[in-house]
Backbone of each chain as nested JSON, in Angstrom:
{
  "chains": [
    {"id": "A", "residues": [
      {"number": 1, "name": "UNK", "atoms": {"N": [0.842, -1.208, 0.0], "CA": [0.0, 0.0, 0.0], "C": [0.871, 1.249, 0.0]}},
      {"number": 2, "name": "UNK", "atoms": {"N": [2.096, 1.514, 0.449], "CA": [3.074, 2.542, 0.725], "C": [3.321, 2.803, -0.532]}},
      {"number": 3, "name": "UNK", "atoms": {"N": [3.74, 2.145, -1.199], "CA": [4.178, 2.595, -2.418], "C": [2.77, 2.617, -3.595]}},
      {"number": 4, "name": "UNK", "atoms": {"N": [1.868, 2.755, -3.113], "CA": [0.534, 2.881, -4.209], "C": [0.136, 4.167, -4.132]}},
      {"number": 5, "name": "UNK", "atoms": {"N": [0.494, 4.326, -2.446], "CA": [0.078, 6.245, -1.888], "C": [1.483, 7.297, -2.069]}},
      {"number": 6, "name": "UNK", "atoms": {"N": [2.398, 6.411, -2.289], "CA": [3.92, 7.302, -2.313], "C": [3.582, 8.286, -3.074]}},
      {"number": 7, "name": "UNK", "atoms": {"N": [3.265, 8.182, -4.553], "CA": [2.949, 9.145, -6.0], "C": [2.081, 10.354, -5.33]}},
      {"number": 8, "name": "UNK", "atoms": {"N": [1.048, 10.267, -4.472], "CA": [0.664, 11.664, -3.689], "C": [1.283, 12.911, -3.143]}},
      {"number": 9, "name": "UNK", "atoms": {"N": [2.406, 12.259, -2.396], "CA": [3.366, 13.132, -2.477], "C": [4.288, 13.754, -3.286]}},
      {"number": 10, "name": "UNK", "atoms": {"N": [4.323, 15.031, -3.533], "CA": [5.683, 15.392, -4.334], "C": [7.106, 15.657, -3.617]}},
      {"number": 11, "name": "UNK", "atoms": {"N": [7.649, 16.878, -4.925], "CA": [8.827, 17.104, -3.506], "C": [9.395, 18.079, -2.761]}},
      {"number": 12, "name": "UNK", "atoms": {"N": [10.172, 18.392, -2.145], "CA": [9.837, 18.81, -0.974], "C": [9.81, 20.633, -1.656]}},
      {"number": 13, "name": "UNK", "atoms": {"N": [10.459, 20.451, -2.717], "CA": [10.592, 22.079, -3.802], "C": [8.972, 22.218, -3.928]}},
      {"number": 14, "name": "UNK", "atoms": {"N": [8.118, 21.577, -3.841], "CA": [6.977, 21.634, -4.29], "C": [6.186, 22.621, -2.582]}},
      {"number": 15, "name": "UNK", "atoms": {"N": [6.62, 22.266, -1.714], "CA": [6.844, 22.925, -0.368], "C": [6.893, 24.132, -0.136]}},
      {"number": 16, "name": "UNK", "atoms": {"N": [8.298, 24.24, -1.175], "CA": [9.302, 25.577, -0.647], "C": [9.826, 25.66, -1.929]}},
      {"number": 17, "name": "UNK", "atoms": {"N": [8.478, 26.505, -2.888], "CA": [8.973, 26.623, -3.922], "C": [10.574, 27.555, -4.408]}},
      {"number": 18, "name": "UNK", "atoms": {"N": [10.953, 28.613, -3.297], "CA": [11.996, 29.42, -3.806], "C": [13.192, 28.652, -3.715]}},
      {"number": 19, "name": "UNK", "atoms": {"N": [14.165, 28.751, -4.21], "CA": [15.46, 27.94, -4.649], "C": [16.355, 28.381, -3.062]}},
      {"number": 20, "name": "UNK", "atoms": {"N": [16.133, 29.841, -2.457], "CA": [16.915, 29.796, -1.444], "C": [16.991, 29.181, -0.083]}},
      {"number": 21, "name": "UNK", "atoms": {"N": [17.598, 29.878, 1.136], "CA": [17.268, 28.171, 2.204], "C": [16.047, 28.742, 2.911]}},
      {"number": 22, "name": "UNK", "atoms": {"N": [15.776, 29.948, 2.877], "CA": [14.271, 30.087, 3.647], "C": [13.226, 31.15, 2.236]}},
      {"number": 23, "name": "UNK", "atoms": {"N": [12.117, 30.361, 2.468], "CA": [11.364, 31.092, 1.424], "C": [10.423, 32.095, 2.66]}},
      {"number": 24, "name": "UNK", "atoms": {"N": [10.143, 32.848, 1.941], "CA": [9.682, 34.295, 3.058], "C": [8.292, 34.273, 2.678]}},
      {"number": 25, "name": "UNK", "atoms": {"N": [7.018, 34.121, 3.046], "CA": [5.907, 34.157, 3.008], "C": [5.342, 35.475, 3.651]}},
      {"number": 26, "name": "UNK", "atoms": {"N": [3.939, 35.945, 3.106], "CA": [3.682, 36.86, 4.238], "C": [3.144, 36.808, 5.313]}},
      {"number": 27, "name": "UNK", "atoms": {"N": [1.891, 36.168, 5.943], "CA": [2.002, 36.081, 7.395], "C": [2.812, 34.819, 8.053]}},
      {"number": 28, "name": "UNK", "atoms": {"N": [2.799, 34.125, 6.965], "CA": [3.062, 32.837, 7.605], "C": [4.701, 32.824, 7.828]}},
      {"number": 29, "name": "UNK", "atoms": {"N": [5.441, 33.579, 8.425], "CA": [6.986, 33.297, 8.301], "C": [7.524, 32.277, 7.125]}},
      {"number": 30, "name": "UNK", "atoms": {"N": [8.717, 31.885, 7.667], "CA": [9.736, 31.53, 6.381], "C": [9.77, 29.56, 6.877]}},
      {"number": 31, "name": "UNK", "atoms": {"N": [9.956, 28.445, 6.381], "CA": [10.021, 27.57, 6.161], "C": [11.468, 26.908, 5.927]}},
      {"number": 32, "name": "UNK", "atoms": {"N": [12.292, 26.884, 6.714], "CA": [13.691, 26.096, 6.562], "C": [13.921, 25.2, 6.014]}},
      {"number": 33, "name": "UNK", "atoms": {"N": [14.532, 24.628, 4.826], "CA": [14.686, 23.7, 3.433], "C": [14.854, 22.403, 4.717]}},
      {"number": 34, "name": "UNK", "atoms": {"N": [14.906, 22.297, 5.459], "CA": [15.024, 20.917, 6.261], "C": [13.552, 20.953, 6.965]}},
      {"number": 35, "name": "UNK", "atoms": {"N": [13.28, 21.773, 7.469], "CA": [11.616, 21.869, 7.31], "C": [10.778, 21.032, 6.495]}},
      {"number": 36, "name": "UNK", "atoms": {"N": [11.216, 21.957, 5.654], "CA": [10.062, 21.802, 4.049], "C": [10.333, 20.301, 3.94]}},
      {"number": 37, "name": "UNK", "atoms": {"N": [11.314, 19.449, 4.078], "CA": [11.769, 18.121, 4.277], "C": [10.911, 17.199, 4.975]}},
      {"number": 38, "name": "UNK", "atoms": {"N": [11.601, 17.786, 6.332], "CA": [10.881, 16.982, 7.341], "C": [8.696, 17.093, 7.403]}},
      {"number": 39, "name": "UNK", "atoms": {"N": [8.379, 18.135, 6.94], "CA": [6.859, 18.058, 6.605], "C": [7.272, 17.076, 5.628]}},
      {"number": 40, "name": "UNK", "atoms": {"N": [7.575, 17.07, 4.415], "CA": [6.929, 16.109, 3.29], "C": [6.917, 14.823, 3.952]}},
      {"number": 41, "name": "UNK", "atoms": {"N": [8.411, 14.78, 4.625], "CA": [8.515, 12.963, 5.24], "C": [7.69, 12.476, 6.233]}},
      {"number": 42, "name": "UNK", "atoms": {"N": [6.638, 13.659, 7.181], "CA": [5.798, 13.242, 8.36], "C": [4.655, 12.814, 7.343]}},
      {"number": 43, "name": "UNK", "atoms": {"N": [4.218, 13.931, 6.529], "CA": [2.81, 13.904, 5.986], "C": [2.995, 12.158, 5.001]}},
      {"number": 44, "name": "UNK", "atoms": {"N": [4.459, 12.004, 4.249], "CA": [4.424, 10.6, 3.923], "C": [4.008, 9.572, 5.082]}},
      {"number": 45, "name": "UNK", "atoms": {"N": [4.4, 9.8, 6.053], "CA": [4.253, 8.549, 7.077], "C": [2.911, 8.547, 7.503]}},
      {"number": 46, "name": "UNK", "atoms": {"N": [2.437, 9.518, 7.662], "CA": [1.282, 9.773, 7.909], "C": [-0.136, 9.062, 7.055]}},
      {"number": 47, "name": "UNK", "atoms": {"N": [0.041, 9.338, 5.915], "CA": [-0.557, 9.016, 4.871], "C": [-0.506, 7.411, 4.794]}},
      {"number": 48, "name": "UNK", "atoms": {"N": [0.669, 6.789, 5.206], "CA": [0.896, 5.545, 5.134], "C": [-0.053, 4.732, 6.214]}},
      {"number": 49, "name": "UNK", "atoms": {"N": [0.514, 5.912, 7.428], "CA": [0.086, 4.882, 8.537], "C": [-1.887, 4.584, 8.655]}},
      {"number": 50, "name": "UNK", "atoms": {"N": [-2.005, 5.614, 7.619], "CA": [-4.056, 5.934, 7.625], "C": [-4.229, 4.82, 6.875]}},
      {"number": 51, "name": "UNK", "atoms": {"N": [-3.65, 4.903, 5.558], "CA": [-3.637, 3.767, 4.527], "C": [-3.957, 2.142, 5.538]}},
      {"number": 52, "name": "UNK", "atoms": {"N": [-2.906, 2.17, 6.063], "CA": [-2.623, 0.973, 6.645], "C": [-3.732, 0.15, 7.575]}},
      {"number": 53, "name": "UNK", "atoms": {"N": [-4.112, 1.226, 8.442], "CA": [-4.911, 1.352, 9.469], "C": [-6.317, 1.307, 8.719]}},
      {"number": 54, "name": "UNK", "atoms": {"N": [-6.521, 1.862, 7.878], "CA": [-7.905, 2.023, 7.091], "C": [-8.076, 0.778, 6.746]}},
      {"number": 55, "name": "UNK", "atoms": {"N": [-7.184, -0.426, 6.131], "CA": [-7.192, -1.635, 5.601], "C": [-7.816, -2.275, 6.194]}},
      {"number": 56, "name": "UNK", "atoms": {"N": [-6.67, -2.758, 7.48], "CA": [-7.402, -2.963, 8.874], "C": [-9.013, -2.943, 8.775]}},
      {"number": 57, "name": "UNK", "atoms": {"N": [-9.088, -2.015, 8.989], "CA": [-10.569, -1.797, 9.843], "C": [-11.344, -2.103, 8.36]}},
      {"number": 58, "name": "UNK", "atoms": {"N": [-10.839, -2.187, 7.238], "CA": [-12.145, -2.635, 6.324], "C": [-11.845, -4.16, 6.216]}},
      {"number": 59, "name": "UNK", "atoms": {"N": [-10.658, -4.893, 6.597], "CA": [-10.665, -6.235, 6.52], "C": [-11.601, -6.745, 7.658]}},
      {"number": 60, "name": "UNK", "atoms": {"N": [-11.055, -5.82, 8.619], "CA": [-12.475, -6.196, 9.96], "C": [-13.949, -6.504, 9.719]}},
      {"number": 61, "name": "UNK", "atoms": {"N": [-14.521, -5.061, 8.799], "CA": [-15.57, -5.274, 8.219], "C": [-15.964, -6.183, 7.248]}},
      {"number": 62, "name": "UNK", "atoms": {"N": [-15.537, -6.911, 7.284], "CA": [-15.371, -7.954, 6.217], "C": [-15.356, -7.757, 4.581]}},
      {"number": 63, "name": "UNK", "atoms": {"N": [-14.468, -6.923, 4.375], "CA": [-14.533, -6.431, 3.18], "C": [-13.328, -5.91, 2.897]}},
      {"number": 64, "name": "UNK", "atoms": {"N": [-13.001, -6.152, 1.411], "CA": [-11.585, -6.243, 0.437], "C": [-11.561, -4.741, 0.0]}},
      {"number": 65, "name": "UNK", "atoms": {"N": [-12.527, -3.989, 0.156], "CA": [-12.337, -2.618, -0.461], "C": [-12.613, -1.369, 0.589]}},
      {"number": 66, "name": "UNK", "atoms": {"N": [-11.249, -0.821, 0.785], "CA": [-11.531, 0.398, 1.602], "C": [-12.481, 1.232, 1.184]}},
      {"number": 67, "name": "UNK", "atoms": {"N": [-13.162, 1.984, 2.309], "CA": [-13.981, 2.612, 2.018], "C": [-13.527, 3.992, 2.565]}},
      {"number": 68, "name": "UNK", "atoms": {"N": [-14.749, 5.26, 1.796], "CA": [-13.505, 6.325, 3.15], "C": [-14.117, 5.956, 4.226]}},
      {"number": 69, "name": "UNK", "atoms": {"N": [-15.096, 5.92, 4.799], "CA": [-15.33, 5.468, 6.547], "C": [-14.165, 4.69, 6.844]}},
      {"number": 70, "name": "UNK", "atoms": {"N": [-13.677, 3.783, 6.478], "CA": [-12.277, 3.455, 7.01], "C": [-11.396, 4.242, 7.049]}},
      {"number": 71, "name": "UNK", "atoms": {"N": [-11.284, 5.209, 6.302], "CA": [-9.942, 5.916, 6.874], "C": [-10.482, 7.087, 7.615]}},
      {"number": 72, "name": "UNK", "atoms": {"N": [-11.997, 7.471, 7.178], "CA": [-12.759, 8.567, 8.615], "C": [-11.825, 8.292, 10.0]}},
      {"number": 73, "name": "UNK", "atoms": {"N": [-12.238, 7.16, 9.956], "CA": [-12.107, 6.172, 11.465], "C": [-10.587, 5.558, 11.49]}},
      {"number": 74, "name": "UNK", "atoms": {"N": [-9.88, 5.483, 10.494], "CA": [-8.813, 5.2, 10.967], "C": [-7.647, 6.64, 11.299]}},
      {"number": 75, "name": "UNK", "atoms": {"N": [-8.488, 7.869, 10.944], "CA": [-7.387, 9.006, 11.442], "C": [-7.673, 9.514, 12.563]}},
      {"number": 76, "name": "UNK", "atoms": {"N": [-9.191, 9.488, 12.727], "CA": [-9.842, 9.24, 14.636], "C": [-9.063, 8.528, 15.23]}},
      {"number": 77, "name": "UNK", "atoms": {"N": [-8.631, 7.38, 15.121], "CA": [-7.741, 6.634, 15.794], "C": [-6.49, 6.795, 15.762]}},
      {"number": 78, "name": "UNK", "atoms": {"N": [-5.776, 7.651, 14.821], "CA": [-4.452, 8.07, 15.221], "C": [-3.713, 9.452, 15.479]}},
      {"number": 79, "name": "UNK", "atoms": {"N": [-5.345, 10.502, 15.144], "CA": [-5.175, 11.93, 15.495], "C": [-5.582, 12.026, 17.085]}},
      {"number": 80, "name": "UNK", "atoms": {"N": [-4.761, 13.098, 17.842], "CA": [-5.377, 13.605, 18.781], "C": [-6.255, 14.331, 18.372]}},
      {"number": 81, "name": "UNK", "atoms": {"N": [-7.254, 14.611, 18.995], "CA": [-8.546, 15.871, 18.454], "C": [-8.391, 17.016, 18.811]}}
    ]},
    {"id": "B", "residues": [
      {"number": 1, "name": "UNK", "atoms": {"N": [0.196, 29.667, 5.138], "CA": [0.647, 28.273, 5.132], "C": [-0.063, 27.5, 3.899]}},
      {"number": 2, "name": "UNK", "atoms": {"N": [-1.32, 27.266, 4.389], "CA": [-2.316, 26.374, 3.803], "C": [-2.036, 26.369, 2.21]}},
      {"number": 3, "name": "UNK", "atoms": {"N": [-2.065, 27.159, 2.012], "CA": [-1.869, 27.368, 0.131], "C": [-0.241, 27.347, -0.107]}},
      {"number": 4, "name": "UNK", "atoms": {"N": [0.592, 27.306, 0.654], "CA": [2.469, 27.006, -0.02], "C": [2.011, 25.423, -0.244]}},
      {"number": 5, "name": "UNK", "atoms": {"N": [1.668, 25.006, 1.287], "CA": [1.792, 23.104, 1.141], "C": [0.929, 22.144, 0.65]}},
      {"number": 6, "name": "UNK", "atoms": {"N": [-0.16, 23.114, 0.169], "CA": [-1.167, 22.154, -1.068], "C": [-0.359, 21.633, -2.201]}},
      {"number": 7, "name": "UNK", "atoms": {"N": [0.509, 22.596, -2.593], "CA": [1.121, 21.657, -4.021], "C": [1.761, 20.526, -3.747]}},
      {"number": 8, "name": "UNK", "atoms": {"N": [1.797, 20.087, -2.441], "CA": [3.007, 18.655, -2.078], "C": [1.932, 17.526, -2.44]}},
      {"number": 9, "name": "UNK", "atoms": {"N": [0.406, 17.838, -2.37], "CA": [-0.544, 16.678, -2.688], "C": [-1.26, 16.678, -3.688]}},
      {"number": 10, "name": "UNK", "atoms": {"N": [-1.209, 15.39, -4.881], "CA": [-0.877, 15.332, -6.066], "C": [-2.714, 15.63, -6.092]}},
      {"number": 11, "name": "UNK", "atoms": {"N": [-3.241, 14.846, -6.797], "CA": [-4.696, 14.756, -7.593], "C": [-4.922, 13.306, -7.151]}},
      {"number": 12, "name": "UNK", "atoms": {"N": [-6.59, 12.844, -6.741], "CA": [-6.346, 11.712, -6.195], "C": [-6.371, 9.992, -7.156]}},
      {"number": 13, "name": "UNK", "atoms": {"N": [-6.1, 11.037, -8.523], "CA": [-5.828, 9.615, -9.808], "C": [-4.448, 9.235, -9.187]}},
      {"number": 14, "name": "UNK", "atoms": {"N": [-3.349, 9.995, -8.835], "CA": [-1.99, 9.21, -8.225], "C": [-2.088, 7.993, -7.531]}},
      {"number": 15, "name": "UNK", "atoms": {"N": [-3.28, 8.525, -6.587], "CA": [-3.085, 7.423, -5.671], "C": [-3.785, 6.151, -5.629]}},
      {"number": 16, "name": "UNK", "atoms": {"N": [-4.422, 6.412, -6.411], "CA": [-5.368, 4.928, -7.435], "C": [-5.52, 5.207, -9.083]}},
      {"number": 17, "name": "UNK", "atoms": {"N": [-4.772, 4.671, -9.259], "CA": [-4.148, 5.017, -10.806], "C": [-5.32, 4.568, -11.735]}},
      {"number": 18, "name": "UNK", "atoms": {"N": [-5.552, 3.36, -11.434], "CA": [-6.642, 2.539, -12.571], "C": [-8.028, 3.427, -12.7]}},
      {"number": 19, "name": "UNK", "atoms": {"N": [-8.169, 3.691, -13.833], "CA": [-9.579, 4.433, -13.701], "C": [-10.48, 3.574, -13.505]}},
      {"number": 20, "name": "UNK", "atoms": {"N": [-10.828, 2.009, -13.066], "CA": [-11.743, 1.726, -12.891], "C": [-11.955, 2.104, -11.35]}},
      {"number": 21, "name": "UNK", "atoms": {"N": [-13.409, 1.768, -10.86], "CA": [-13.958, 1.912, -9.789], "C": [-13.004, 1.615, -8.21]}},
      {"number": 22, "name": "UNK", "atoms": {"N": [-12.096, 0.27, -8.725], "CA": [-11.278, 0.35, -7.717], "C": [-10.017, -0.306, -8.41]}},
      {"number": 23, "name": "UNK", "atoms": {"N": [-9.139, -0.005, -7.13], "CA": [-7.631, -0.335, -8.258], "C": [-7.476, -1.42, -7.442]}},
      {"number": 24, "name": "UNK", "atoms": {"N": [-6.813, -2.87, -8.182], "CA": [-6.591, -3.724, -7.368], "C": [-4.999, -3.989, -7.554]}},
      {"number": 25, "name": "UNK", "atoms": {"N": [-4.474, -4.666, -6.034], "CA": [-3.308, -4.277, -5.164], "C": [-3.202, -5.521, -4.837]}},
      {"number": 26, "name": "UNK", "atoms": {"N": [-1.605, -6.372, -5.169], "CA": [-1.509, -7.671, -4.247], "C": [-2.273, -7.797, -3.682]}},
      {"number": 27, "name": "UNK", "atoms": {"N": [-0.805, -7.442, -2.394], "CA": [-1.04, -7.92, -0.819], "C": [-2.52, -7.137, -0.662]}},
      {"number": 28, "name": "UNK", "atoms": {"N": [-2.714, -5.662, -0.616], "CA": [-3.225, -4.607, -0.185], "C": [-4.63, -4.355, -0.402]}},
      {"number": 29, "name": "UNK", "atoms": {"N": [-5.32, -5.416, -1.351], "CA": [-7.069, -5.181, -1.429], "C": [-7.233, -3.933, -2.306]}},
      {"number": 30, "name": "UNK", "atoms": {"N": [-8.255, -3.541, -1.933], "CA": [-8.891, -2.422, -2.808], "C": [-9.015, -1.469, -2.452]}},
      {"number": 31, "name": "UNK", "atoms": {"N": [-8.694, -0.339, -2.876], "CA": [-8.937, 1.07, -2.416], "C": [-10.245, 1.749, -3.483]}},
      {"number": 32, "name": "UNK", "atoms": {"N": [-11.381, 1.951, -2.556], "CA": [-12.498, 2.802, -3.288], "C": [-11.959, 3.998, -4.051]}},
      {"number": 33, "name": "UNK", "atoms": {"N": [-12.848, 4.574, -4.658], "CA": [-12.251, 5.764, -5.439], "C": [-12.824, 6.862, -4.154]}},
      {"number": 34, "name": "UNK", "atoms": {"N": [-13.666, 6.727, -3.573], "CA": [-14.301, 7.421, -2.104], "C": [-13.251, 7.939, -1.355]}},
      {"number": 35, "name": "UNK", "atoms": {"N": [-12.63, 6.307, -1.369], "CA": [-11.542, 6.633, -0.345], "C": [-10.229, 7.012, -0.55]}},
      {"number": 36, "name": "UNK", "atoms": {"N": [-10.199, 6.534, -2.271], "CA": [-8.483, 8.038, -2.412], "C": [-9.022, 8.957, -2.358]}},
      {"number": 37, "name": "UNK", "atoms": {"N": [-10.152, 9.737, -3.03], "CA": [-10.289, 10.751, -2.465], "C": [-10.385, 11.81, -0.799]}},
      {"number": 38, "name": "UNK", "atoms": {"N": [-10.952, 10.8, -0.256], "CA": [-10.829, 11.005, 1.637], "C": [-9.265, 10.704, 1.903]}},
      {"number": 39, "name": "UNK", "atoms": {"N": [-8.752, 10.104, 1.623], "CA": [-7.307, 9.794, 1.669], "C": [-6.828, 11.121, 1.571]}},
      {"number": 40, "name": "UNK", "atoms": {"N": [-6.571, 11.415, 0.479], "CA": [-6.326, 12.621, -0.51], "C": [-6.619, 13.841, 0.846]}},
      {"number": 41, "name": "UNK", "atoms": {"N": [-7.788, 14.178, 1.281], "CA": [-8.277, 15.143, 1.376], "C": [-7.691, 15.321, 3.289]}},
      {"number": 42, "name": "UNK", "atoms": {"N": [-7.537, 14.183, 3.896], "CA": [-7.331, 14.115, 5.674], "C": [-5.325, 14.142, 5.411]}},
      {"number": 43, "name": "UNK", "atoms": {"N": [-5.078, 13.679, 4.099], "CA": [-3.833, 14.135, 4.313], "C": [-3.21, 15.438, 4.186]}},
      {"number": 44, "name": "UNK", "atoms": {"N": [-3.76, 15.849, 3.246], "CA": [-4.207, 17.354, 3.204], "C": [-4.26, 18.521, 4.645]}},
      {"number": 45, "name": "UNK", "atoms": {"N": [-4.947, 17.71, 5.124], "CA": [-5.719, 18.444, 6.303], "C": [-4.829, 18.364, 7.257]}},
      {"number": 46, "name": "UNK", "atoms": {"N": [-4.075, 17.106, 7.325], "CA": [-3.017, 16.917, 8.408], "C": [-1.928, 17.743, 8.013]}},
      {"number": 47, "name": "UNK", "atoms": {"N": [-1.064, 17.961, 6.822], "CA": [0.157, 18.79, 6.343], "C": [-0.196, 20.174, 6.966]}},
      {"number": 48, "name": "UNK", "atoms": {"N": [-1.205, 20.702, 6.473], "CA": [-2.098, 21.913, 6.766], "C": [-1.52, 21.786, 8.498]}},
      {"number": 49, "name": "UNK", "atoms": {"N": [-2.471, 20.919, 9.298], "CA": [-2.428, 20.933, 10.602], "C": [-1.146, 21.228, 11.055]}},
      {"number": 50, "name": "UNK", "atoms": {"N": [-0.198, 20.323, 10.853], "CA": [1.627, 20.612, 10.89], "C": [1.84, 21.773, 10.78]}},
      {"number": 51, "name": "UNK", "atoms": {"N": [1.839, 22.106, 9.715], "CA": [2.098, 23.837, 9.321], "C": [1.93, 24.683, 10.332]}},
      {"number": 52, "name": "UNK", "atoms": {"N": [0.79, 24.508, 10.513], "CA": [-0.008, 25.679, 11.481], "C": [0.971, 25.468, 13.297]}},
      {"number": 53, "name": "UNK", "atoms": {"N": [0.633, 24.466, 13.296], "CA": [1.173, 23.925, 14.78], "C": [2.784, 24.032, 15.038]}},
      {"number": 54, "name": "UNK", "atoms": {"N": [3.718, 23.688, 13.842], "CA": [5.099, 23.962, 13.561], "C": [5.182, 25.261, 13.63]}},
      {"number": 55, "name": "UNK", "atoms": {"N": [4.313, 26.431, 12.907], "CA": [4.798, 27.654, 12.924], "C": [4.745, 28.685, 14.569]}},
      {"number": 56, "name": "UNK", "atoms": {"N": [3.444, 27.832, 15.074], "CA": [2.884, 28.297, 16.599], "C": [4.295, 28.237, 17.621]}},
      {"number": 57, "name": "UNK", "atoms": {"N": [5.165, 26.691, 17.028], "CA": [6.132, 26.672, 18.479], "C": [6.986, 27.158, 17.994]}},
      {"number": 58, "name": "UNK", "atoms": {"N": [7.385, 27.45, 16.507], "CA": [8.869, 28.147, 16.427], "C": [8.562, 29.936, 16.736]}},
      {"number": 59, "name": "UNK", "atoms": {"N": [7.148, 30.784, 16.498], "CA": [7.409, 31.889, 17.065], "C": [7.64, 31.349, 18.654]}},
      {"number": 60, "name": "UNK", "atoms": {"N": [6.838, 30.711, 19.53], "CA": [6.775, 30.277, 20.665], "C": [8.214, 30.337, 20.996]}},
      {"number": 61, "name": "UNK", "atoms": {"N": [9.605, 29.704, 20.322], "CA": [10.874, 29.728, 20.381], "C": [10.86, 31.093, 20.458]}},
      {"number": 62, "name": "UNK", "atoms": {"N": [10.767, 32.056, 19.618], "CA": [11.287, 33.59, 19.112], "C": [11.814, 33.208, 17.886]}},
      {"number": 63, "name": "UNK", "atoms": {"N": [11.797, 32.469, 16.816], "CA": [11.872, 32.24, 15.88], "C": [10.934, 32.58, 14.48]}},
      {"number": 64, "name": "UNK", "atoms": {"N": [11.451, 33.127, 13.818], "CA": [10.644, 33.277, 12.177], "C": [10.492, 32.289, 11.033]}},
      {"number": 65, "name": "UNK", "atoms": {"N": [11.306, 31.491, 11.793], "CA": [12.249, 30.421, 10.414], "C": [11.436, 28.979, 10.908]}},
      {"number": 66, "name": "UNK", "atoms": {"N": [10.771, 28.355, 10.421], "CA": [10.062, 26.853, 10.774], "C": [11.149, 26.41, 10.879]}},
      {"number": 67, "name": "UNK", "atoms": {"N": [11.365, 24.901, 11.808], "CA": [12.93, 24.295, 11.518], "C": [12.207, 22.862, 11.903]}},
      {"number": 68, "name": "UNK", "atoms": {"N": [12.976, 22.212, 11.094], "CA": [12.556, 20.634, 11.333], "C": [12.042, 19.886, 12.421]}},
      {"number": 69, "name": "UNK", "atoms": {"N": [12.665, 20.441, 13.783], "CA": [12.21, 20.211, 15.471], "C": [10.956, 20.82, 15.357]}},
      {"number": 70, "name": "UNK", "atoms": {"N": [10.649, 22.011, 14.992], "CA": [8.879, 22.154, 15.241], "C": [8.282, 21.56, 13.838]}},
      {"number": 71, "name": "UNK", "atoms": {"N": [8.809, 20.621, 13.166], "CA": [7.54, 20.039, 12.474], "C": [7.27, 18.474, 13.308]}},
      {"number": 72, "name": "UNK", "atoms": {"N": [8.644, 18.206, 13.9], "CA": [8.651, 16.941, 14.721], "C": [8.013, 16.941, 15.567]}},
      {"number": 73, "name": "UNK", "atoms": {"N": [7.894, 18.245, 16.654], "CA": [7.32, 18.39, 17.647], "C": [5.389, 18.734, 17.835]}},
      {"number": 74, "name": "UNK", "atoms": {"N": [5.458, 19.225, 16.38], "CA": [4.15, 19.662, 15.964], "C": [3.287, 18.016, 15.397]}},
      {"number": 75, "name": "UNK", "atoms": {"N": [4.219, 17.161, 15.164], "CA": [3.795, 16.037, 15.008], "C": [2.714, 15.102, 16.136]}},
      {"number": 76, "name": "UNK", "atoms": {"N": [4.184, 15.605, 16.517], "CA": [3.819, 14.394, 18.328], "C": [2.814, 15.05, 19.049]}},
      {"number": 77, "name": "UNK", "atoms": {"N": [2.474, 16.223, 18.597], "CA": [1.49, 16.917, 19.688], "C": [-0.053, 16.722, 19.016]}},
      {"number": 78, "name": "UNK", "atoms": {"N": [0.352, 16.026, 18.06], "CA": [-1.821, 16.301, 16.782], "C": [-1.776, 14.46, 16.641]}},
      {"number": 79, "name": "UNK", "atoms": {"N": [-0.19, 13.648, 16.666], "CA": [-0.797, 12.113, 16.692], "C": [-0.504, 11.598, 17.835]}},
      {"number": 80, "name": "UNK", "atoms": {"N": [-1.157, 9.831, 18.11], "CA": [-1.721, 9.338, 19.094], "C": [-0.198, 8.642, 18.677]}},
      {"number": 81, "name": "UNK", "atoms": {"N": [0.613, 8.128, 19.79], "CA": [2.005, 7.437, 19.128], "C": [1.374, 6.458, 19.409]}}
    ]}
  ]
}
C-alpha cells in the first residue's frame, strides 16, 4: 500500500517553492529547506500509517475494499482531536 | 501556510491510478475511489495541521524560520504514538 500512496506526495521544492534556504511568506513566516523536508517525510508517514490502518478496519468489516469510513475512522484513531 | 503546502498533494488519480472503480493491489485489497479521495483530502488536512502547529512553536521559540524540530514536535502533539 506505501508505495501505491507514495505518487501523492511530491517534492519537498513543491513545499518551498523558492530555490533559497528560507522562502519568506507573508504572514506565515519563512520555512527552513530541512523543514520543508521533514513536513513532506511526516505527511508521507502519515498518509501511510491511515492507509494501513484504514485496511485494517475494512478487513475487519469484512470487506476487500476500503472505504472512506475506514480511513474517517482510521485518522480518529491516530489523530489527537 | 495552507496554500504554499497544497502543491506537495498530487490529484487523487496518483493514488489509485486505474480508472476503474477500484484499483486492485496484491497484498493490499482495494482502495475505493471514495476513499483516495478522503485519503487525498485528511492528508491534506493533516500537512495543513503541521504547518499551522510547527509555525505556533517556532514563534513560541522567538523564531521566524520553521525548523525541522517544530515540524517533529508539531507532530507528536496532533498524533496518538
Amino acid at each position: 500500500l506505501g508505495t501505491e500512496i507514495g505518487p501523492i506526495l511530491g517534492r519537498e521544492r513543491d513545499i518551498n517553492r523558492c530555490g533559497s534556504s528560507a522562502h519568506k511568506t507573508g504572514r506565515a513566516g519563512r520555512i527552513g529547506d530541512d523543514a520543508a523536508e521533514e513536513l513532506r517525510k511526516v505527511v508521507e508517514e502519515f498518509a501511510i500509517r491511515v492507509g494501513k490502518e484504514a485496511l485494517e478496519l475494512a478487513t475487519h468489516a469484512g470487506r476487500k475494499t476500503v472505504r472512506s469510513e475506514d480511513i474517517r475512522l482510521a485518522v480518529k484513531r491516530i489523530q489527537k482531536e
